[in-house]
Every structure is written in C-alpha cells, then in structure tokens.
C-alpha positions in Angstrom: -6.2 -110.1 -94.1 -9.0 -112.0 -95.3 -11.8 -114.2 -92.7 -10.8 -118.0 -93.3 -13.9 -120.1 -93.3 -13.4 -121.2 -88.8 -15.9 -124.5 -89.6 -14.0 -125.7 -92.5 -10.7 -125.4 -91.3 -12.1 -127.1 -88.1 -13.5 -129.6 -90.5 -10.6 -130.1 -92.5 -8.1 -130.3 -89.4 -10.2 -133.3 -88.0 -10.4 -135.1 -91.2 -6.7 -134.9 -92.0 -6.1 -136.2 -88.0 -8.7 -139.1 -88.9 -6.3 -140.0 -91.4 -7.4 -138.0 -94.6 -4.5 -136.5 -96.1 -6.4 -134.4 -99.1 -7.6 -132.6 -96.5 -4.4 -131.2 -95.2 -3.6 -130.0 -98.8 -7.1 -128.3 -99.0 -6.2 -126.7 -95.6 -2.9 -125.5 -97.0 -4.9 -124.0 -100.4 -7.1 -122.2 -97.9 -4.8 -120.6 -95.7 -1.6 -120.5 -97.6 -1.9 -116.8 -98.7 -3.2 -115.6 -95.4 0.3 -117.3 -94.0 2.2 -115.8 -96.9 0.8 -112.2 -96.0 1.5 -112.8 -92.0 4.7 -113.9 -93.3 5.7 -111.2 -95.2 3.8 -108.0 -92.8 6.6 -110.3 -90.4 9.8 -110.5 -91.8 9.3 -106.7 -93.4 9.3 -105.5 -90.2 12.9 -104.7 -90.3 15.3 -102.5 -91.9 18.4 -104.3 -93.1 18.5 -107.7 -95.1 15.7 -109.9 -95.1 17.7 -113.0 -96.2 14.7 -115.5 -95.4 12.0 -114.9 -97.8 8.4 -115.0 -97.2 7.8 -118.1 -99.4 10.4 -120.1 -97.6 9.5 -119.4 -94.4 5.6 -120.1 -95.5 6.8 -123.2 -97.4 8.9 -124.4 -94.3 6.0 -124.4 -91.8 3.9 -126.2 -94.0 6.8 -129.3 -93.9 7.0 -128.9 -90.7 3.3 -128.7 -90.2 2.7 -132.2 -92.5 4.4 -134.1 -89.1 2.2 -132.5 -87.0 -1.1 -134.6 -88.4 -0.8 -136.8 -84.9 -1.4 -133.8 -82.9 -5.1 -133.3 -81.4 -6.1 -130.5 -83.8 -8.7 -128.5 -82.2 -10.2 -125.4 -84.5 -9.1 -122.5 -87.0 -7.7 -120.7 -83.8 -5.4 -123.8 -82.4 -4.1 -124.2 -86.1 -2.8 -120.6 -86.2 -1.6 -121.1 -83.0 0.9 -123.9 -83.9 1.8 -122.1 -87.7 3.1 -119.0 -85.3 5.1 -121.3 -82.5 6.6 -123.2 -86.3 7.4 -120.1 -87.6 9.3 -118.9 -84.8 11.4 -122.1 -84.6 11.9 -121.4 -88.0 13.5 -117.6 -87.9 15.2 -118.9 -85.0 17.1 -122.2 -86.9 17.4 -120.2 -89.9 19.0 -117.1 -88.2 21.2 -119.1 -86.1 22.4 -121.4 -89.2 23.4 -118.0 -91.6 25.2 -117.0 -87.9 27.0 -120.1 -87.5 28.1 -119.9 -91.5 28.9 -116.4 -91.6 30.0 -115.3 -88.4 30.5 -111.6 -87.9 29.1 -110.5 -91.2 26.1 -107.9 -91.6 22.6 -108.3 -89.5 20.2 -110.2 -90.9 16.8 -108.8 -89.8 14.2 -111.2 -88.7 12.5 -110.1 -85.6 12.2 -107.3 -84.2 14.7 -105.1 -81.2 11.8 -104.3 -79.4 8.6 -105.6 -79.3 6.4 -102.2 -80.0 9.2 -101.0 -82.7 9.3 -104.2 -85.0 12.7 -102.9 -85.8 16.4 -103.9 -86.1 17.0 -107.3 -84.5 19.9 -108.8 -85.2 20.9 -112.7 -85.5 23.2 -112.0 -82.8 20.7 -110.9 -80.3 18.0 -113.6 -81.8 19.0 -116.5 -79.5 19.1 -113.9 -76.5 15.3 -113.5 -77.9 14.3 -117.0 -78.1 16.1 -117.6 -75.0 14.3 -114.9 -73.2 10.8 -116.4 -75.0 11.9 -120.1 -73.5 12.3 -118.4 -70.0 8.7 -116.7 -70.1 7.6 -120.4 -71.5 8.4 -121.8 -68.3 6.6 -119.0 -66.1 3.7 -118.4 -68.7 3.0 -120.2 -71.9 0.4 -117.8 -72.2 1.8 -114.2 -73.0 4.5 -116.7 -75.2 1.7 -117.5 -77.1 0.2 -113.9 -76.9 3.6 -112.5 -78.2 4.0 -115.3 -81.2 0.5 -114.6 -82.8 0.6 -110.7 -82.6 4.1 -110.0 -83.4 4.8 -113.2 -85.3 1.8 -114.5 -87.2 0.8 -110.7 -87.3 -2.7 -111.5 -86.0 -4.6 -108.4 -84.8 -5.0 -108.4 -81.1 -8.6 -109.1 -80.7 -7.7 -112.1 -83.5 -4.6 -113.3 -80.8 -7.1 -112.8 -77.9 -10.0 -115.0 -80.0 -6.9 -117.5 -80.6 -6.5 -117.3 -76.9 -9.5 -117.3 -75.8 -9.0 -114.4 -73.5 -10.4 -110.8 -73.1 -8.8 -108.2 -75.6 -8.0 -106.4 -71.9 -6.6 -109.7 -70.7 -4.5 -109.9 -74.2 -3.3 -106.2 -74.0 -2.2 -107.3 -70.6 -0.6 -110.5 -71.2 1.4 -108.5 -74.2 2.5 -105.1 -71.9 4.1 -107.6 -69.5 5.9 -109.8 -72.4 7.2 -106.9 -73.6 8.3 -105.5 -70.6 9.5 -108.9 -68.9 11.6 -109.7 -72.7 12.9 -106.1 -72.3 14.5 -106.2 -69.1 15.7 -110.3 -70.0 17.8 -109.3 -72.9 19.3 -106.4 -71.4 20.3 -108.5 -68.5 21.4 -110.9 -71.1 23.4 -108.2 -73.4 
C-alpha cells in the first residue's frame, strides 16, 4: 500500500480540529483508497459470504469519523489508529445486526477464526471475539491496539509497531500473546 504524506495528514488533522472542515474532506481524498485497500485485504480474509462490502465499511468509518473532529488528533499514526478501533465497531454492529435479523442462517465471514489463519469466523463467534478484545482492553489496551492495526486495518507490523510507537520485537510480542490470550478466551467462551 502506498506511503501517505505523515506531515500533511498531521497538518490536515490539526486544521480540521481547529475548526476547518475542508480539511477533513482533503484527509478523506488522501487516505480513502489506502482504507479501501485495508478494507478489502480485511474482509477477503475469509472464505464464505462477505455480506459487508469494502465500500461500506470504508464509507461508514468516515461517518463515524466526521464526529470524531473534537478529539485531540495527534499525527498520520493516531489517525490510523482510530480508522482501525471504527472499523472494528463496525464489523462488530454490522455482524451482530445481520445475526439478530437472520438468526441461524449461513456465516457471514468478517474476521477471522484464528488470528494467524485469517479464516472462517463466524457472526456467531464474533461477539465471543469482541468480547474477548474488551477483556484484553481492560488488562492491555496495547496488544488491543496491536491486534486492530495488523489484523484489522492490515497494517504491516513494523507500520503497527511505528503506529505504536514500540519496537517491531516489542509488536511481535504484544501480537504472539493477543493471539494466544484471544485463543484460549474464546475456547473458554465456546
């Protein structure tokens, strides 16, 4: 995925928080495709039907991000950071609204069964996910963080670890333990 201009971004986040909305919709122009293709390496991770499409789930961050202009926008990295936490509120919402419609019919796949495999999660097992995520939250908003930008916003791991601002040792880490500690939660929870 293409290198987003770090200074503009930056730029444009603290303009838009000063109260300059054009430069929210020039942020948006500039990172809208690199979203769309985090989006999509995201939600094709599975093998079944994808019933949230890349556009939507791109297009629904960015509403959700427009409320956001409040918050005390730091760089590039912190921007990327949020878009991942939106977008998994948003697979979440939207896979437990088709559940709630359509109880008992075939798996939608949005995330994945385990966290190395990227394969085969159904909605079923998605609140077990988030709930397992909300858990870790509480004992490390860190490797939360470290789990949403790698396997969610598809960031590389030195690109999560930049995000971070941690080690790529300290990322691998943080990641081997999330997927571990997740592991052992939803089995428990199953």
């Amino acid at each position: 995925m293409a290198e987003i201009d770090s200074a503009q971004i930056t730029q444009l986040l603290h303009n838009w928080k000063a109260g300059d909305n054009p430069s929210f919709e020039k942020l948006i122009e500039l990172v809208y495709d690199d979203l769309y293709l985090r989006a999509r390496h995201y939600l094709s991770g599975g093998n079944g039907d994808i019933l949230l499409s890349c556009t939507m789930l791109v297009n629904e961050a960015y509403l959700e991000l427009v409320v956001e202009q409040n918050r005390n926008w730091q760089n590039r990295n912190h921007f990327f950071a949020i878009a991942a936490t939106v977008m998994r509120h948003l697979i979440i919402r939207f896979a437990e609204s088709r559940y709630a419609k359509k109880r008992g019919g075939d798996a939608v796949v949005l995330v994945p069964e385990n966290l190395d495999s990227l394969e085969g999660f159904s909605r079923e097992n998605l609140t077990i996910l988030n709930e397992a995520l909300e858990e870790l939250e509480k004992k490390d908003e860190r490797k939360v963080r470290a789990v949403e930008l790698f396997y969610i916003l598809g960031l590389s791991q030195q690109e999560a670890a930049d995000v971070l601002e941690i080690s790529l040792a300290t990322l691998k880490r943080d990641l081997s333990f999330a997927s571990a500690w997740l592991e052992r939660y939803i089995k428990g929870a199953s």
